[in-house]
NUKE-968657 format. One record per residue: residue number from 1; residue in three letters; chain; x, y, z of N, C-alpha, C in turn. Coordinates in pm, whole numbers, plus 50000, padded with zeros to 5 digits. Atoms other than C-alpha are relative to their C-alpha. Example, Ala and Ser with C-alpha at 12.3 -4.5 7.8 and 13.67 -1.06 7.14 Angstrom:
site num: 1 | residu: ALA | chaine: A | n.x: 50089 | n.y: 49881 | n.z: 50000 | ca.x: 51230 | ca.y: 49550 | ca.z: 50780 | c.x: 50090 | c.y: 50120 | c.z: 50000
site num: 2 | residu: SER | chaine: A | n.x: 49918 | n.y: 49881 | n.z: 49994 | ca.x: 51367 | ca.y: 49894 | ca.z: 50714 | c.x: 49923 | c.y: 50109 | c.z: 50073
end
This chain:
site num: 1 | residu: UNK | chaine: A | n.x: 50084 | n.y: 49929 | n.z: 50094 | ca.x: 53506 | ca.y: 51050 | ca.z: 53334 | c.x: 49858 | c.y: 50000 | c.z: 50055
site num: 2 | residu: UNK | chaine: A | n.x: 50101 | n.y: 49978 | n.z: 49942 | ca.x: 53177 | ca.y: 51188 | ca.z: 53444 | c.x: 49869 | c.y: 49956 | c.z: 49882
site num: 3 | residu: UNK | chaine: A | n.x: 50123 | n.y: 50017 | n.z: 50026 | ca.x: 52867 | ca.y: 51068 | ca.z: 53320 | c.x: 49889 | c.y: 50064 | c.z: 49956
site num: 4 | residu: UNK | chaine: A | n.x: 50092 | n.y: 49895 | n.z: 49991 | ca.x: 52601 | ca.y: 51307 | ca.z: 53214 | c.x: 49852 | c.y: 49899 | c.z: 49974
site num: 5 | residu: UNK | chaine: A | n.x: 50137 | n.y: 50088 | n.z: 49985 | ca.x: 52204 | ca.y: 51151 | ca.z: 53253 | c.x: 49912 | c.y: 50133 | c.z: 49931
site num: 6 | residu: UNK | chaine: A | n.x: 50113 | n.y: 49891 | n.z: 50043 | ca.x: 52016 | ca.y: 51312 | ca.z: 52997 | c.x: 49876 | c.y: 49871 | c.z: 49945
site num: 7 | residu: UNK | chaine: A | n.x: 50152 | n.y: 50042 | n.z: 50032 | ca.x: 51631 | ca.y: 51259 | ca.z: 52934 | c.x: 49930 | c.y: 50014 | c.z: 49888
site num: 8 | residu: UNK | chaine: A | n.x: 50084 | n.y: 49963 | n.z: 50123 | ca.x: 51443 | ca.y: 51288 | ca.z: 52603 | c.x: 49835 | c.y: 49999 | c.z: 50034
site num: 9 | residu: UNK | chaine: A | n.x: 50118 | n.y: 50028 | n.z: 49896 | ca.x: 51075 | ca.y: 51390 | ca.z: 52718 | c.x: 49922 | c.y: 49968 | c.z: 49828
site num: 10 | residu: UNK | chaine: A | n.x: 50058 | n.y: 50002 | n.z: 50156 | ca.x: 50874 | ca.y: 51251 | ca.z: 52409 | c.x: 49817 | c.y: 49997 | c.z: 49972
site num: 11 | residu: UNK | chaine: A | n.x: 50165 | n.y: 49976 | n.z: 49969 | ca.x: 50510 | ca.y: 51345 | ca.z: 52363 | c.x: 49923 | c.y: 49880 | c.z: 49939
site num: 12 | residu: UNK | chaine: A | n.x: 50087 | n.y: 50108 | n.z: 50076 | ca.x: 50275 | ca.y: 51052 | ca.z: 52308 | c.x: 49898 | c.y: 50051 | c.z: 49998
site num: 13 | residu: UNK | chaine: A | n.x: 50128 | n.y: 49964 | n.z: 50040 | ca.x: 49994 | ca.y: 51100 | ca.z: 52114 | c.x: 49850 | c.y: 49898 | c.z: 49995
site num: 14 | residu: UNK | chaine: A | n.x: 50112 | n.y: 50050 | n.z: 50049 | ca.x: 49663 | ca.y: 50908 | ca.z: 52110 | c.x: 49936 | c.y: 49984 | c.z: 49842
site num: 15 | residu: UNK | chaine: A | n.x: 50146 | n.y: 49963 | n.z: 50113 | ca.x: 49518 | ca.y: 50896 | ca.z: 51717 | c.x: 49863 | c.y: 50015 | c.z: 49991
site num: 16 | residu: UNK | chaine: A | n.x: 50147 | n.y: 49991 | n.z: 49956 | ca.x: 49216 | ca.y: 50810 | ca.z: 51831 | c.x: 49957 | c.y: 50122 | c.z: 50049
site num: 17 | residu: UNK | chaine: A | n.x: 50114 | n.y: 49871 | n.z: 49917 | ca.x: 49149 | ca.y: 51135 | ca.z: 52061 | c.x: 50100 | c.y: 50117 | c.z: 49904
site num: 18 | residu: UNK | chaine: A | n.x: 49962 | n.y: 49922 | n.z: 50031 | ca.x: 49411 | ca.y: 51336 | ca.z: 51855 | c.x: 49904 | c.y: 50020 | c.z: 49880
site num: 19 | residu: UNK | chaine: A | n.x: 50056 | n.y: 50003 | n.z: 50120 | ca.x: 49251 | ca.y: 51298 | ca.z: 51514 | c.x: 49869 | c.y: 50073 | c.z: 49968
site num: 20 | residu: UNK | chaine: A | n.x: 50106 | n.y: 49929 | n.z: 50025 | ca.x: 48881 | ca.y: 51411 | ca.z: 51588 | c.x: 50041 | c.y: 50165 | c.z: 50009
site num: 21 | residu: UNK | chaine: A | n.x: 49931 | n.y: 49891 | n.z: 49963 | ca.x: 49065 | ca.y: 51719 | ca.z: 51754 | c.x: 50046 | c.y: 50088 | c.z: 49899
site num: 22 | residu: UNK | chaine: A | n.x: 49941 | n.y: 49988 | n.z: 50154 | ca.x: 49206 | ca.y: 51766 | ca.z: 51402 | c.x: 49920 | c.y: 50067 | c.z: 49911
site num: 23 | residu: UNK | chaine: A | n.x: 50079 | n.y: 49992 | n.z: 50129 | ca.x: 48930 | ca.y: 51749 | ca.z: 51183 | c.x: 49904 | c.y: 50142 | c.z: 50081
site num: 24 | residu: UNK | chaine: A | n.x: 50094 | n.y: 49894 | n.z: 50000 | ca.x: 48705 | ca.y: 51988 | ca.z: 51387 | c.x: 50075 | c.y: 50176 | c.z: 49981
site num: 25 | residu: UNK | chaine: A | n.x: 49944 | n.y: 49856 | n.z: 49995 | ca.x: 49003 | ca.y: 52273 | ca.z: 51365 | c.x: 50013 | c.y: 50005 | c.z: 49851
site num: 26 | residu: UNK | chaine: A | n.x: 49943 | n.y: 49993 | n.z: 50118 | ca.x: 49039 | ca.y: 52175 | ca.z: 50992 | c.x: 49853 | c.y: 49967 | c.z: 49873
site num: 27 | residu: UNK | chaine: A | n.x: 50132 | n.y: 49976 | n.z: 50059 | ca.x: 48764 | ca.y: 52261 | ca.z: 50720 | c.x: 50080 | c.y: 49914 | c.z: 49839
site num: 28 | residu: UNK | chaine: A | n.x: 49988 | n.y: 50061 | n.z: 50107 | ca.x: 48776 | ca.y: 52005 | ca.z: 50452 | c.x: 49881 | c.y: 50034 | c.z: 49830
site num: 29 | residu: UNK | chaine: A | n.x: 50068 | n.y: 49934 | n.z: 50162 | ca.x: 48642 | ca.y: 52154 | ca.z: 50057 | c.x: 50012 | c.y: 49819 | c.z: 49921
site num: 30 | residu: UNK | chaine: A | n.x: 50012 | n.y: 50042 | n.z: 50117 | ca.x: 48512 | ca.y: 51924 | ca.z: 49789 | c.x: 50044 | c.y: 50044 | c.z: 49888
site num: 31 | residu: UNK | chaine: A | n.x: 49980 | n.y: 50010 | n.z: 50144 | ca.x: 48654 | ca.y: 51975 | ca.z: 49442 | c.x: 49983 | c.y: 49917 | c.z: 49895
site num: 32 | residu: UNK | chaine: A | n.x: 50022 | n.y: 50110 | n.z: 50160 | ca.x: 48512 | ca.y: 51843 | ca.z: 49089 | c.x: 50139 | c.y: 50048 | c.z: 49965
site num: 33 | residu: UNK | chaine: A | n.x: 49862 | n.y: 50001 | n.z: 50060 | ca.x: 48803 | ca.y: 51751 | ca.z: 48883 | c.x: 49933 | c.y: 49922 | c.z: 49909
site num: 34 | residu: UNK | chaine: A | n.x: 50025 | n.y: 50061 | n.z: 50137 | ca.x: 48795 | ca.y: 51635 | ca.z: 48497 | c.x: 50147 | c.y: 49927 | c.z: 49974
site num: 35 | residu: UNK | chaine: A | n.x: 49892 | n.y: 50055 | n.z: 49999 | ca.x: 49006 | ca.y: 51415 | ca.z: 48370 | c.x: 49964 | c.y: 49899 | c.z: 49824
site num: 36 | residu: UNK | chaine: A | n.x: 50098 | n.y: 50069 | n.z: 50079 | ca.x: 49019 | ca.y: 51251 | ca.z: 48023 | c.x: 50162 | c.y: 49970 | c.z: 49947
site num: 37 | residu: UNK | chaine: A | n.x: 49907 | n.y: 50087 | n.z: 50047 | ca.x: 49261 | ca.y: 50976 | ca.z: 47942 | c.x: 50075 | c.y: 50075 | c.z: 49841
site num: 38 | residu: UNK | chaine: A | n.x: 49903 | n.y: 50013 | n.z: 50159 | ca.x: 49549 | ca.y: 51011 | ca.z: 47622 | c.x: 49960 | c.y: 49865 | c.z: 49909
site num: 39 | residu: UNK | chaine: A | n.x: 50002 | n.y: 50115 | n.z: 50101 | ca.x: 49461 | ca.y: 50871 | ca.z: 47288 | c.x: 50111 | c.y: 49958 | c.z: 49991
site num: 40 | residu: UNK | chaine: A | n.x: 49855 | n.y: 50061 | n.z: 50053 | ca.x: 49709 | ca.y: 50673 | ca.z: 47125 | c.x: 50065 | c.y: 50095 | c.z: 49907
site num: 41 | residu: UNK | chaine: A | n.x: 49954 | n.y: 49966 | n.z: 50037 | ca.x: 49807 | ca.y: 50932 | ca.z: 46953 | c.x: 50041 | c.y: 50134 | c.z: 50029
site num: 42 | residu: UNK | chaine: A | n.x: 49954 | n.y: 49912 | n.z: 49885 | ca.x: 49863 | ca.y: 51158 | ca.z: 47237 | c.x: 50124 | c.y: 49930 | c.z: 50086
site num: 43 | residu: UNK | chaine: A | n.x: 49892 | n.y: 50059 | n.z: 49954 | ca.x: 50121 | ca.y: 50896 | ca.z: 47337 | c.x: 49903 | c.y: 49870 | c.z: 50155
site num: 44 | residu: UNK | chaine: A | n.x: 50010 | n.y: 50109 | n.z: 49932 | ca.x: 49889 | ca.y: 50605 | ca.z: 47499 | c.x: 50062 | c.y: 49888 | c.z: 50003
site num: 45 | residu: UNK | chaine: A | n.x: 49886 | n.y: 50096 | n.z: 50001 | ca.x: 50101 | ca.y: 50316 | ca.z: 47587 | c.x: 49886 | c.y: 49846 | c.z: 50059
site num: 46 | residu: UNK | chaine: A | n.x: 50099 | n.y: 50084 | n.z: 49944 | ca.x: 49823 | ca.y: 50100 | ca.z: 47779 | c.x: 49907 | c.y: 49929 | c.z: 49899
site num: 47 | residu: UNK | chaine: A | n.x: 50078 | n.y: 50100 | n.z: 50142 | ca.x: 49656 | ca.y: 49785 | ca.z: 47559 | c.x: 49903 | c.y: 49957 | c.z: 50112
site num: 48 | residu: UNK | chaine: A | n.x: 50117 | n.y: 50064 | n.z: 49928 | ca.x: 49368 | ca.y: 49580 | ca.z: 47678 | c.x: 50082 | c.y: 49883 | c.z: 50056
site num: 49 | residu: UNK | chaine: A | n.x: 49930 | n.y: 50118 | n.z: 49937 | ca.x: 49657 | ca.y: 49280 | ca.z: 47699 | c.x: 50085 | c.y: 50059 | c.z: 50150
site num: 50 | residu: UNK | chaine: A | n.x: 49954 | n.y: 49975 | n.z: 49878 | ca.x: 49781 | ca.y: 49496 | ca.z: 48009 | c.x: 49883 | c.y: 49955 | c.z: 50115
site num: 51 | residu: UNK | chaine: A | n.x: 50100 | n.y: 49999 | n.z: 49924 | ca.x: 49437 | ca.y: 49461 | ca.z: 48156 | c.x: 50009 | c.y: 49839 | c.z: 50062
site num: 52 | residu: UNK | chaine: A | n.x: 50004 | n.y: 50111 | n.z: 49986 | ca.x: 49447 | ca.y: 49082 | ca.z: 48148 | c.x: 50089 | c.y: 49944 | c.z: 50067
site num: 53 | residu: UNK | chaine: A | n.x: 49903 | n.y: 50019 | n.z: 49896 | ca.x: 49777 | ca.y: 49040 | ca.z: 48276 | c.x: 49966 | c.y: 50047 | c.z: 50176
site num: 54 | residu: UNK | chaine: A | n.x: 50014 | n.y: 49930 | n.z: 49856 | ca.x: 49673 | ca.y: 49248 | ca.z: 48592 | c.x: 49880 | c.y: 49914 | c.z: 50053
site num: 55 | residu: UNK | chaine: A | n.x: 50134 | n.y: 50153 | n.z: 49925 | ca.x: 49378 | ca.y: 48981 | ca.z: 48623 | c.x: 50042 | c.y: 49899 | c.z: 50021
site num: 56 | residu: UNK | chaine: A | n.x: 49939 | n.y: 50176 | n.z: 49960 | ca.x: 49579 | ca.y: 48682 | ca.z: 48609 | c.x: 50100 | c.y: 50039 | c.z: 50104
site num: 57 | residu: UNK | chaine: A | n.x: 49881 | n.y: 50006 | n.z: 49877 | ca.x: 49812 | ca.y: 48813 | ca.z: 48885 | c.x: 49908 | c.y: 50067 | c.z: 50082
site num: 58 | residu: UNK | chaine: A | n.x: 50068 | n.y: 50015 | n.z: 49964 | ca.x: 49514 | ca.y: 48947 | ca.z: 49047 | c.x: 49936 | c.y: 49841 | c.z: 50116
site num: 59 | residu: UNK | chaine: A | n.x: 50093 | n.y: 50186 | n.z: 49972 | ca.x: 49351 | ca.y: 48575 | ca.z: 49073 | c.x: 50137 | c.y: 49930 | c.z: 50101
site num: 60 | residu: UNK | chaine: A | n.x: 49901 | n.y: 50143 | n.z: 49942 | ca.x: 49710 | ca.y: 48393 | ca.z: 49120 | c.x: 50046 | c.y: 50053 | c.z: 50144
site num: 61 | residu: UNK | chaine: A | n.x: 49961 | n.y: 49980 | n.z: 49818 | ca.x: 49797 | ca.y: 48586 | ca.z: 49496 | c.x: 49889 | c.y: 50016 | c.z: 50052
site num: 62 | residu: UNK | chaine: A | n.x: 50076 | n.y: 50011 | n.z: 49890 | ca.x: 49453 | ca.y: 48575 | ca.z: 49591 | c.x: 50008 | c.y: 49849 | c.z: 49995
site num: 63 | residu: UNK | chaine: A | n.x: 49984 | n.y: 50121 | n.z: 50024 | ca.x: 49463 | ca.y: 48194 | ca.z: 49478 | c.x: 50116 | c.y: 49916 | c.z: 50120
site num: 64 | residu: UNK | chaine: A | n.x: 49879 | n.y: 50053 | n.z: 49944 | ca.x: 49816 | ca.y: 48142 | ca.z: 49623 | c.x: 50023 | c.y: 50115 | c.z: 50133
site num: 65 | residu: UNK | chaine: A | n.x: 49934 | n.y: 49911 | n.z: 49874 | ca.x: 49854 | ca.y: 48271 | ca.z: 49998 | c.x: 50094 | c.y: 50066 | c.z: 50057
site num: 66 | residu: UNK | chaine: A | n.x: 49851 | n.y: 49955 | n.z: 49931 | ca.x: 50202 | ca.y: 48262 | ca.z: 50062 | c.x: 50076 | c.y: 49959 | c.z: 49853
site num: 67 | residu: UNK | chaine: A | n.x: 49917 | n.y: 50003 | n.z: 50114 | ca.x: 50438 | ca.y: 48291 | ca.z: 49748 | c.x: 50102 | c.y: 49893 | c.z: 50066
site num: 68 | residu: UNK | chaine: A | n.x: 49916 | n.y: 50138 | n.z: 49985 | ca.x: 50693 | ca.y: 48072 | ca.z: 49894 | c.x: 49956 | c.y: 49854 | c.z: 50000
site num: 69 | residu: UNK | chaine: A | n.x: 50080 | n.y: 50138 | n.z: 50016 | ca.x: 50487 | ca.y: 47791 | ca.z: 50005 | c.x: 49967 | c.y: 49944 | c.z: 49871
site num: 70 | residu: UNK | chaine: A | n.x: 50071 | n.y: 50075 | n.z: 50130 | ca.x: 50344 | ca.y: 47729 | ca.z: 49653 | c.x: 50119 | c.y: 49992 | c.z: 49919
site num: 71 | residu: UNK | chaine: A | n.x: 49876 | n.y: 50041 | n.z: 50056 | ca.x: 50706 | ca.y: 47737 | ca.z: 49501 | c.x: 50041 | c.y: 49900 | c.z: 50089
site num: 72 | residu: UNK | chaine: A | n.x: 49939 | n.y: 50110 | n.z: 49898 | ca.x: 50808 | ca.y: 47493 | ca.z: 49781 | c.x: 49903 | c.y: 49846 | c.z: 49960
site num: 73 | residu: UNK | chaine: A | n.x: 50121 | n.y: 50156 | n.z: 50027 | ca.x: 50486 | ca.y: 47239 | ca.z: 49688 | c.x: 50069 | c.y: 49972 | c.z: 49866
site num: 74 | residu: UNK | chaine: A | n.x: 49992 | n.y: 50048 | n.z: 50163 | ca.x: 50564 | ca.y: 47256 | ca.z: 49288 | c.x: 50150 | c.y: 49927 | c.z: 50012
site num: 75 | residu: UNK | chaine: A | n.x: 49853 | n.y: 50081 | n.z: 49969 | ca.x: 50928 | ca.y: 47149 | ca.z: 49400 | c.x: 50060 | c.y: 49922 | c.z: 50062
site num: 76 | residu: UNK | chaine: A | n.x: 50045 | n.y: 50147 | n.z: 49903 | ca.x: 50831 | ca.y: 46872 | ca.z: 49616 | c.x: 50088 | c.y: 50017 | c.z: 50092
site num: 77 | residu: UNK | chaine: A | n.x: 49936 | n.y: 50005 | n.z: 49825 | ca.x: 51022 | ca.y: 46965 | ca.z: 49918 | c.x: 49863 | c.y: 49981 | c.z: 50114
site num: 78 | residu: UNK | chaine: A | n.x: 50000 | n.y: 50025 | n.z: 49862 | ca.x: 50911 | ca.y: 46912 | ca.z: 50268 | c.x: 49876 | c.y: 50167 | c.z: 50031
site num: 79 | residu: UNK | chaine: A | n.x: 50030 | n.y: 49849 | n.z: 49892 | ca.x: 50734 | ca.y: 47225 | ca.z: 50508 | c.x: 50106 | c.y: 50022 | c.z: 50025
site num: 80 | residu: UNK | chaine: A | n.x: 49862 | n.y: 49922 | n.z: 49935 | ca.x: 50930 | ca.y: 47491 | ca.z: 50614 | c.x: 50015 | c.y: 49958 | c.z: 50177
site num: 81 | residu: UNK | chaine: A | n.x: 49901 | n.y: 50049 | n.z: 49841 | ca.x: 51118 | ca.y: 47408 | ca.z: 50937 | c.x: 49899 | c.y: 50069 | c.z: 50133
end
């Protein structure tokens, strides 16, 4: 059975030198946009106790580095291997 040797020629790109290349062929527009939240009786679902939650898990992964590690301390094992 014969063999066939095929090639895939694959273009590498730079981002760096492609990207400016980009922007000067491509004309970027500003648009204002309005925007005005749902009352609650437009069907808001969002409380202020959502806000707080998103702060205490906020705090606790900048607090706690590695999620495992700090379950591994409270459960008095060892370091990982």
């Amino acid at each position: 059975m014969d063999v066939a040797k095929l090639s895939v020629v694959v273009p590498v790109y730079n981002e760096q030198a492609t990207l400016p290349q980009i922007l000067e062929s491509v004309r970027i527009y500003e648009v204002p946009i309005s925007y005005s939240g749902r009352t609650y009786a437009e069907g808001k679902k969002i409380q202020w106790t959502d806000g707080v939650v998103a702060l205490w898990t906020i705090l606790r992964f900048a607090l706690v580095d590695d999620l495992g590690e700090a379950g591994r301390r409270r459960r008095g094992a060892g370091p990982r291997p």
